[in-house]
C-alpha distance (Angstrom), angle and dihedral (degrees) to the residues before:
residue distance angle dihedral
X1 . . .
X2 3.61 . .
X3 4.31 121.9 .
X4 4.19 91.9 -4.8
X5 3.71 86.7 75.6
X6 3.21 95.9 56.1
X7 4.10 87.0 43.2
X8 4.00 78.8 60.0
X9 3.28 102.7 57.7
X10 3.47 102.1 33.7
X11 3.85 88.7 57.4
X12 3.95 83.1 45.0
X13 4.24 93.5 53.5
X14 4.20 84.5 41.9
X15 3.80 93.4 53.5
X16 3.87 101.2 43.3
X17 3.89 87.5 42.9
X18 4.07 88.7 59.3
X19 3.74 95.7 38.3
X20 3.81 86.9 50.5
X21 3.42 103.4 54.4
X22 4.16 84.0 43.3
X23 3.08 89.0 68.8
X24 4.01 99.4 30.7
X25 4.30 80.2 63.9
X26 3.98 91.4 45.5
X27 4.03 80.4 54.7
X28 3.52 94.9 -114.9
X29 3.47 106.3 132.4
X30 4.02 103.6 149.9
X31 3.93 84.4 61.5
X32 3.80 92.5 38.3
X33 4.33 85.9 56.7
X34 4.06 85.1 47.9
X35 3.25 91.6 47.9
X36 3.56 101.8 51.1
X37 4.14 92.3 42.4
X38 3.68 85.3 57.7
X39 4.00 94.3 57.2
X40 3.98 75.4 46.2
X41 3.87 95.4 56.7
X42 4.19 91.7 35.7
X43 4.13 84.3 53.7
X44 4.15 95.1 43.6
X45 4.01 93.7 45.2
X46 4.15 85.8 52.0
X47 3.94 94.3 47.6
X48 4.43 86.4 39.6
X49 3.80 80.5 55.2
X50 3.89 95.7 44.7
X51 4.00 93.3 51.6
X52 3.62 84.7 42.6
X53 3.52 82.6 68.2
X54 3.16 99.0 43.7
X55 3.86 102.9 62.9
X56 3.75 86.9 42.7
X57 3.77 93.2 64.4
X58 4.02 93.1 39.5
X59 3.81 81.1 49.8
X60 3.63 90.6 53.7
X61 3.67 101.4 43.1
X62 3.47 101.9 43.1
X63 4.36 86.5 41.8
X64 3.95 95.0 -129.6
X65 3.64 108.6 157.5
């Protein structure tokens, strides 16, 4: 889990940046905002998940149940 993570959501910030300003030249800015605070969401739910993680295996190794 170590640098392809990052990998994932750099690729993620690169892909919502282009399709934002897509749509930011089609003059579509309300869906360009959406857009972009979905990549947002995607991003947060991966890191949640990560920290998730995290306390889970300090739970484990320091046996606090």
């Amino acid at each position: 889990m170590g640098i392809e993570i990052i990998f994932k959501i750099a690729a993620i910030g690169i892909l919502v940046a282009v399709v934002a300003q897509i749509l930011k030249q089609a003059g579509k800015e309300e869906i360009a905002t959406l857009t972009t605070l979905a990549g947002l969401i995607v991003v947060l739910m991966m890191v949640v998940d990560m920290i998730s993680q995290l306390f889970s295996t300090v739970q484990n190794l320091f046996y606090l149940y």
